[in-house]
N, C-alpha and C positions, 0 to 999 in steps of 0.2 A: 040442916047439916051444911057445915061451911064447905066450901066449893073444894076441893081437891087443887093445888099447884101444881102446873106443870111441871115434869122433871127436866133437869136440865141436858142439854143436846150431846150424843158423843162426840167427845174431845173438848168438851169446856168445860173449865172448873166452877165451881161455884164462885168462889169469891177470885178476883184480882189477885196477887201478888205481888206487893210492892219493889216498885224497879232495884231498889238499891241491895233487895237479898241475892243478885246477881254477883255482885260484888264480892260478896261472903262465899258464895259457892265456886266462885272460878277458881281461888286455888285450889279447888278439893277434884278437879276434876283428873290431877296421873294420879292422885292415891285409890281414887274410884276406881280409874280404869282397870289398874292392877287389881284390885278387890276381884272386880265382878268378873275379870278373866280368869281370876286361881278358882271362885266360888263355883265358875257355870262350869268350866273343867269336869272340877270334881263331883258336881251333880249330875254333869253330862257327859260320862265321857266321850262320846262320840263325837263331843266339842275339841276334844283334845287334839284330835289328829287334825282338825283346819286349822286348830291355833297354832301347830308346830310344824305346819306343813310347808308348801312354796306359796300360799295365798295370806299367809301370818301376816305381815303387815300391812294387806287392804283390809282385814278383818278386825286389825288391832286401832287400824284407820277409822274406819266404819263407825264402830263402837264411839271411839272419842269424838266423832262429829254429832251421834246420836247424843250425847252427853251433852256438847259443846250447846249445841242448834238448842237444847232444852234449855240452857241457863241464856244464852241469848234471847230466847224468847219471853224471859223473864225482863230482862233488860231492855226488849222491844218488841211487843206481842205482836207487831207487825210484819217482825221477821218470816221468810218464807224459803228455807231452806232446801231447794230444789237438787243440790248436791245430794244431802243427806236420805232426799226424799227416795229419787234412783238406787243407792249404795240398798235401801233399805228391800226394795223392789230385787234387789240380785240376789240380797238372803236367803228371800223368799224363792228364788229360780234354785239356786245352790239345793234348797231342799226337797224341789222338785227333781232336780238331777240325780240325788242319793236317794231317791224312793224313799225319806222318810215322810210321815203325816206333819200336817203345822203344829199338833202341840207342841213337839217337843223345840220349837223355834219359840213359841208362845210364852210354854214354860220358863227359858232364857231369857225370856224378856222381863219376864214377872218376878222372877231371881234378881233380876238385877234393879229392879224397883226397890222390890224390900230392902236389897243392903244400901241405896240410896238413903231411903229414908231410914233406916236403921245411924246412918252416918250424919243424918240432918236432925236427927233428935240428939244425937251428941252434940251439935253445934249449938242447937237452940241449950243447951244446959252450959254452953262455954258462954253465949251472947245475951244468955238472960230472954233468950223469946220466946213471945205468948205461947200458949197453946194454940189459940186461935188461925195462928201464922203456919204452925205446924202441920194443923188439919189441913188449913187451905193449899201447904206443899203438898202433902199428902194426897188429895183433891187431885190435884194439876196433875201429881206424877202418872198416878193412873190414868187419869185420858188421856196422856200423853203416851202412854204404856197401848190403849186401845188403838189410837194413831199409828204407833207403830206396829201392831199385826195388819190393820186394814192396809200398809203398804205393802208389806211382806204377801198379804193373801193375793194381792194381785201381782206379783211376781209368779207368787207361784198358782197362780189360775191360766197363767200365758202360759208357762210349759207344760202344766196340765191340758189346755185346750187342743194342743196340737196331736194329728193324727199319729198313727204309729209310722205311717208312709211318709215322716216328714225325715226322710234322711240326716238333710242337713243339722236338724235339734237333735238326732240320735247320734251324729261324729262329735257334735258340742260337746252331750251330755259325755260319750266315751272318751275326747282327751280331758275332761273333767276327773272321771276316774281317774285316768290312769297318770294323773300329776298330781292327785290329791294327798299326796302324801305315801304311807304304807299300802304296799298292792292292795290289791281289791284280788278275792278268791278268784283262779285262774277262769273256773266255769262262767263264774257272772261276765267278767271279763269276752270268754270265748261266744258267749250267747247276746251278747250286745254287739260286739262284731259282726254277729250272722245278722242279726238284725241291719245293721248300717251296712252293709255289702262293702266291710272294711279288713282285708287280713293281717294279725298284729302280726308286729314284724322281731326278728331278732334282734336288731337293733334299732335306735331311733334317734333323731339326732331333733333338741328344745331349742329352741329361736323367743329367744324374750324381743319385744318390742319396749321402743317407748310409746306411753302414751299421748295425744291420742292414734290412735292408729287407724283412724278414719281414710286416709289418702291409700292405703294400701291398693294395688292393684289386684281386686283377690281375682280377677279371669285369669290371673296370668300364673297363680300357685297350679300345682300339678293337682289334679285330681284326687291323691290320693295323702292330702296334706292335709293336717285336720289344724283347725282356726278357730280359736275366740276372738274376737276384736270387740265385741261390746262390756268387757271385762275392764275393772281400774289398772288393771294389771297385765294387757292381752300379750298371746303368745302365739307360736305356732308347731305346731311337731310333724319333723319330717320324717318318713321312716327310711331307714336307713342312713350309711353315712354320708354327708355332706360330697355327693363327688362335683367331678367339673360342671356336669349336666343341671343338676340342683342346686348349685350356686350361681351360676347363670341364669335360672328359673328366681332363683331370690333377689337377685339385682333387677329383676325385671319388675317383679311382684314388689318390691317393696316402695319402690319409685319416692326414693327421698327420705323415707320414715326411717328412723337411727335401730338399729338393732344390733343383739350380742348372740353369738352363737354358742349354744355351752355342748360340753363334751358330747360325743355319739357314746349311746349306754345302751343296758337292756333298757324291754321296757320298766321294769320295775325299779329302776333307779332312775323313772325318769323326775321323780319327783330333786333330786338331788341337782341334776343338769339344768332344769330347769332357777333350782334357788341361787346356785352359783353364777349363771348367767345374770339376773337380775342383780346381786351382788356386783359385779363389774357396772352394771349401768350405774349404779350406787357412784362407785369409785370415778367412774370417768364426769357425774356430775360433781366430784368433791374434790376434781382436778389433777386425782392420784393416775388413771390409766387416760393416755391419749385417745382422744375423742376421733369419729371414726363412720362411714357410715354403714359399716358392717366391723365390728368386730367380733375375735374369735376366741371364746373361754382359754384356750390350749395358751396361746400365747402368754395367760399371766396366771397361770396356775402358781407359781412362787407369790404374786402379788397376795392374789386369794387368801392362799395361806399365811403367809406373813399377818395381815389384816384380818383374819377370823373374828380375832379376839381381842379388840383393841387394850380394853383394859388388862388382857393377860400379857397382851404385849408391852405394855408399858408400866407393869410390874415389871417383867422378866428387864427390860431397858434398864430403871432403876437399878435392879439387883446387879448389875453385869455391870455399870457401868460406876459403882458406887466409888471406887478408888478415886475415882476423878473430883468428887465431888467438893472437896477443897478448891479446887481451883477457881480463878477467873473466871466469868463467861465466854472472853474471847480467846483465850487460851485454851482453856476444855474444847470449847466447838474447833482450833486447828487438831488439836490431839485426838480427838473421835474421826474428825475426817483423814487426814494419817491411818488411823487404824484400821479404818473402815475399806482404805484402799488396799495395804497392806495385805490386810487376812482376805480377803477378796478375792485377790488376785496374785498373791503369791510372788510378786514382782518383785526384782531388784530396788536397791533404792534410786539408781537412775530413772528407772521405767517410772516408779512410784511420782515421782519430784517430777518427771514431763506430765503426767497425768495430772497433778498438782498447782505445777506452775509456781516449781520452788527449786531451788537444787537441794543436790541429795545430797550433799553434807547438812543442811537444814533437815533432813527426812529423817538423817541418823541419827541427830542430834535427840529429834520426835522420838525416837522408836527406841531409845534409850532410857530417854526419858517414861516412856508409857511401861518400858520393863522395869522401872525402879517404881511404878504406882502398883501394878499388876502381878509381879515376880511371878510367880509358877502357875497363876491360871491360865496365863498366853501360852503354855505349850502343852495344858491338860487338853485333851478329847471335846473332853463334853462342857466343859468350860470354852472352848475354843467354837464350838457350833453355835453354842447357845450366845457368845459373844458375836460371832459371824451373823447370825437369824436379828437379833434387837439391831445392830447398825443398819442391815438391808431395813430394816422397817423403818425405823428414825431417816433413814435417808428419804424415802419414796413421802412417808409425813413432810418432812422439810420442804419436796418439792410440792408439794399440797401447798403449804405455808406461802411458798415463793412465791405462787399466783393467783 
């Protein structure tokens, strides 16, 4: 009887895969990502509320390094993705945090294999490749798929291990909750607090951090301030609102680290305070809001909104500004900036022309001009706001541009 082969080890494939199907795979990795985020959704919904919640884009992160680290390691099996490795390790705490068990993380992963390779056997029918080649993706993805639970499970075996006495992983795990998105049932909520010796408060005020957020001084946060910093994304929630005494306490505690302060809310909108805040750190790295090292959501709530929706906004810019569109470049951009002070600000044409740095018979000359492009949408309502809203935003883009 011939001797039985060893099987092969978890996480190696049988056969190699030749370097250059890296190649082939790197463009497919945004239409992947979108696949297996609408697919795990829909098979998960539980998935839904962290894909649309305030942690959406370290999870949208997460994912494309997991994808990425995969076709790299095709491209150089050497590769050792230490980033990707951690991110993987939080998943797994994340669902120690929600009390759910690993399959349904497992499941997610295994969903997202199959439509993988579901999409690589299209490809092998566009590039003419083997079967052989296919098997061996096929092969690879799945120990790469078993790699990725053995990370996850030791994430979540550490917040598993810890006693229930461990206060500090019971406040983790409660402002987890309660920024996760849609509330969490008041009891669970109320029965986690007793547990963390924490009283939820009427109001709460979210502190996004940049990361990393290693240098914080956390002896010098109040007591009663709950902290992630080992997060891609760390925060902090005060309760209540920011007064002199807790802004004092954060200029202390934060000792250098950049942060945005977003609105005091309930707690149940804390999930919102906190996405907007982070939205402003977006902004101030994109050169749109001045950098800062405490800034305060309140301050650019028009900006926020202006910028929600870039591409609605630059629709709606389009439509509003189409009369123009005949013109010059450098003529249109003086006639936008004219109008944009104009409706603005409501000023004379003197005022306008010092603002400018023009005289106001040149302003009139503009504003004559913009009424014979424009005729009766300059004195409609709602033409006239929605004219006012696209300049404020094309203005604040431009100053983006400028630097």
């Amino acid at each position: 009887m011939p001797a039985t082969a060893p099987s092969p080890h978890i996480g190696e494939p049988l056969d190699p895969l030749p370097r250059e199907f890296a190649n082939i795979l790197r463009p497919e990795i945004p239409g992947l990502l979108k696949e297996i985020g609408v697919e795990v959704q829909r098979t998960y919904p539980v998935y839904a509320r962290l894909f649309n919640g305030p942690h959406s884009d370290g999870i949208r992160h997460g994912v494309e390094q997991t994808l990425t680290a995969f076709v790299e390691r095709i491209a150089d099996p050497g590769t050792t993705p230490a980033l990707r490795d951690e991110m993987l390790r939080k998943f797994g705490r994340v669902e120690a945090y929600e009390g759910r068990d690993l399959e349904t993380l497992q499941g997610a992963y295994r969903l997202g294999a199959r439509i993988a390779l579901r999409r690589v056997r299209g490809i092998g029918l566009t590039y003419n490749l083997s079967p052989t080649l296919i098997l061996a993706f096929a092969d690879a993805l799945f120990a790469y798929v078993e790699e990725l639970e053995a990370l996850s499970r030791e994430g979540y075996l550490t917040v598993q291990a810890r006693t229930v006495c461990d206060v500090a992983a019971l406040r983790r795990q409660l402002l987890h909750l309660i920024v996760a998105g849609p509330p969490m049932p008041r009891a669970t909520i109320a029965e986690l607090c007793r547990e963390a010796s924490w009283q939820l408060p009427a109001t709460c005020t979210l502190v996004a951090l940049r990361p990393p957020a290693g240098e914080l001084a956390r002896g010098a946060l109040d007591r009663d301030v709950l902290a992630d910093l080992t997060l891609p994304e760390p925060h902090l929630l005060i309760p209540g609102p920011l007064t002199p005494e807790r802004l004092a306490m954060l200029d202390t505690a934060l000792a250098g680290v950049p942060a945005v302060v977003g609105p005091t809310v309930p707690p149940a909108q804390a999930a919102h305070s906190l996405r907007w805040a982070r939205r402003v750190l977006q902004l101030i790295d994109e050169g749109i809001v001045p950098d800062a090292p405490v800034v305060h959501c309140e301050d650019h709530l028009t900006t926020l909104w202006l910028l929600s929706d870039p591409a609605l906004v630059d629709h709606l810019t389009r439509r509003e500004l189409a009369p123009l569109d005949g013109l010059s470049g450098s003529r249109r951009d003086r006639l936008i900036e004219t109008l944009r002070v104009h409706i603005s600000t409501r000023a004379p044409a003197e005022q306008v022309g010092e603002m400018l740095g023009v005289h106001a018979q040149t302003v009139r000359y503009r504003l004559r001009n913009l009424d014979s492009h424009f005729g009766p949408r300059l004195v409609d309502p709602d033409h006239r706001f929605a004219l006012e809203a696209a300049l404020r935003s094309l203005h604040l883009q431009a100053g983006k541009r400028a630097d």
